[in-house]
N, C-alpha and C positions, 0 to 999 in steps of 0.2 A: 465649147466642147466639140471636140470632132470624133464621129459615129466612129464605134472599135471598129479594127480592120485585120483582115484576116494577110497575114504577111508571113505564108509557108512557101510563097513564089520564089524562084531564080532573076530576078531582073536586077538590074545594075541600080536602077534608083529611082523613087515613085515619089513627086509632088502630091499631098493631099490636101483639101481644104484646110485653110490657115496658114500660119505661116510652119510647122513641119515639114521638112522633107525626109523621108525614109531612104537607107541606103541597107541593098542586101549583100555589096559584097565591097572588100576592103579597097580594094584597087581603086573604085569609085569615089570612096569616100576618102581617101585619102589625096587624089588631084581634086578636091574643092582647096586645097592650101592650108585649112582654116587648124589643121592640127600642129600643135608645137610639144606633144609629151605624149609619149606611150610608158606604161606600168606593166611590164612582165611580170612581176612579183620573183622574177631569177636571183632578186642579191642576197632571198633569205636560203637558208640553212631545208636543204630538204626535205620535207614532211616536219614541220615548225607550226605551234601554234602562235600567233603574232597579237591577238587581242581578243579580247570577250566582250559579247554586244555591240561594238560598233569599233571600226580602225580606220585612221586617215594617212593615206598614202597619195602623194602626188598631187596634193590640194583638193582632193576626193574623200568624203567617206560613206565608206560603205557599214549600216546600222542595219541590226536582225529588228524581226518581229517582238525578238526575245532576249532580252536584255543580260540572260544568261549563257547566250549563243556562241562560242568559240570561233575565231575565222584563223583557218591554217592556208600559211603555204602550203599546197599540200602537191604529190605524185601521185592521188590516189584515180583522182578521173586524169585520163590522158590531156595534158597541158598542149595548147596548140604551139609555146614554143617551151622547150625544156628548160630546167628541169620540173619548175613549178607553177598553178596556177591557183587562182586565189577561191578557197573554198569556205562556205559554216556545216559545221558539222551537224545542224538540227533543218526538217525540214521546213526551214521559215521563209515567207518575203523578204526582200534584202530591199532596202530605198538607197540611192548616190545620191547625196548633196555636195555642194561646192564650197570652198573654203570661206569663212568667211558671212556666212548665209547669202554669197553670191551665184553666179550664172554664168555659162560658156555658150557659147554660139554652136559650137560643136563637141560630141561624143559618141564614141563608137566602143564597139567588144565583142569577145566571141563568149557565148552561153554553151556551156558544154553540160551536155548530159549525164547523169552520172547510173543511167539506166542499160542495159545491154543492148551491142548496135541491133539493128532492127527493130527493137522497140522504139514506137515513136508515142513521144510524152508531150505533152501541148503546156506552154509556161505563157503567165500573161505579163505585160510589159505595156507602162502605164507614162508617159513622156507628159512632164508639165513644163509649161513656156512661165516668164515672168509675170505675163498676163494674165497667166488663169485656164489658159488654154491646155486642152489637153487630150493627147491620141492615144488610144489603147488599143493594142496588138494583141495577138493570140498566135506563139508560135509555135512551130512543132519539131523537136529536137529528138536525132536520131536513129529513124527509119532506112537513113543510107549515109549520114555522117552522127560522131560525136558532138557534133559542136555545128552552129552557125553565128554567121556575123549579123550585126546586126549596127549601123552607124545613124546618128539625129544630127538635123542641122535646123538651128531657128536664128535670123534676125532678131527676133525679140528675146534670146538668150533664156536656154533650159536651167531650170530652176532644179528638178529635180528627176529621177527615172525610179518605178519601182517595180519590182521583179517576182513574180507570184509565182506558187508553187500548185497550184488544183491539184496533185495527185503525189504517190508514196516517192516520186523521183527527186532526189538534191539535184544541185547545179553548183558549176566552177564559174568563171569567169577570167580570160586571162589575155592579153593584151588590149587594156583600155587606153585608148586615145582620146584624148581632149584637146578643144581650142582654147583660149586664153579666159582666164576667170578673169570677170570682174564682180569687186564688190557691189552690194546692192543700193541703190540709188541713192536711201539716206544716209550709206555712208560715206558717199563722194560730194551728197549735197554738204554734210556737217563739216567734212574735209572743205570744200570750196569756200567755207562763210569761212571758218578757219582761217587761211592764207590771206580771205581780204581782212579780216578785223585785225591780223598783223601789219599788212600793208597799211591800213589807213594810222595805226598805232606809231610804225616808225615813222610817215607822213607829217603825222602830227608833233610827235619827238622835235622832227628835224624843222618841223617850220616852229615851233619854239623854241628852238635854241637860232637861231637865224633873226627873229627879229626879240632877242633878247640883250 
C-alpha cells in the first residue's frame, strides 16, 4: 500500500514509493513510449447513450457503482477533444479494468469536471498494481481548468483505477491512452501448458509412426 497522495501539483512526473509513477501532464507521459491507443469516444453520434452499468471500449471497461448507470458520449462537460467525451449520467465511482481480467503497464486521461470553472471539487483516484499495490490520489478539478491530466505507469502492470466522486460534482473522462494489455498470468500460463501438451502430442504421433 502506498500512503494517498495529494496530486493538485503542476509537475511533469513524480516517482512514488513502489513501483507507480505519477504523471501530471500529457506530453510526459506520452514520451515514456509505453502508449499504443488513445479512445476519444469521437466515432459516436453526439450526445449518445452507449451502455448501462458498465461499457467496453478499446479493451477497457469502464463499470458505475450502479449497475443501472447510463454512460453517454456526451457534449454536455466540455470534451478536451470534440465533439465527445465519455460520461455516467448518476453521481457514482466509475473502476477501468483491462480486457480480459488483464493489466497495462501504462494509462493515462483527462478528468473533467462537470462543476462551474472556479469551483474547485476534489475526486479521489485509487491505482492498483497486479501485486496488490496501491496509490491513492486526491485531486482537485476546476478552480482554473475544466479538466486535468492525470497519466500511471507500473512495471508490475495496473490491474485496475477507480475514480470517486466525495461530492454533488459528475465527471467526463476523455482521451484515455493505454499501453499494451496483457492477459493475466494464468491465462498465458494455461495458454503455455497448451502449446507444449500439443508439441509433445505431434512428438509423439510422429515418433510412432517412424518406428512403426
Amino acid at each position: 500500500m502506498v500512503p494517498p497522495v495529494s496530486a493538485g501539483g503542476g509537475w511533469g512526473r513524480a516517482a512514488y514509493a513502489g513501483s507507480i509513477t505519477v504523471f501530471t501532464d500529457a506530453k510526459s507521459f506520452f514520451q515514456t513510449g509505453k502508449v499504443v491507443s488513445t479512445e476519444t469516444f469521437d466515432e459516436f453520434p453526439i450526445d449518445t447513450i452507449i451502455g448501462v452499468g458498465s461499457v467496453t471500449l478499446d479493451e477497457i471497461t469502464y463499470t458505475s457503482a450502479k449497475s443501472s448507470t447510463p454512460w453517454g458520449a456526451l457534449s454536455i462537460l466540455p470534451p478536451v477533444s470534440p465533439p465527445n467525451a465519455l460520461t455516467q449520467t448518476d453521481v457514482q465511482p466509475a473502476t477501468l479494468t483491462f480486457a480480459g481480467g488483464g493489466q497495462t503497464d501504462a494509462i493515462g486521461f483527462y478528468l473533467i469536471n462537470s462543476a462551474a470553472l472556479g469551483t474547485s471539487v476534489p475526486y479521489g483516484i485509487d491505482v492498483v498494481t497486479a501485486s496488490g499495490e496501491t496509490l491513492s490520489l486526491t485531486v482537485s478539478v476546476g478552480e482554473t481548468s475544466r479538466n486535468i491530466f492525470r497519466g500511471f505507469e507500473s512495471p508490475e502492470g495496473i490491474k485496475s483505477i477507480t475514480i470517486t466522486t466525495p461530492t454533488f460534482a459528475n465527471f467526463a473522462l476523455d482521451n484515455v491512452s493505454r499501453g499494451v494489455i496483457t492477459p493475466e498470468p494464468s491465462s498465458l500460463t494455461l495458454g503455455a501448458t497448451g502449446i507444449l501438451v500439443l508439441l509433445a502430442f505431434t512428438w509423439w504421433q510422429r515418433t510412432r509412426w517412424m518406428t512403426s
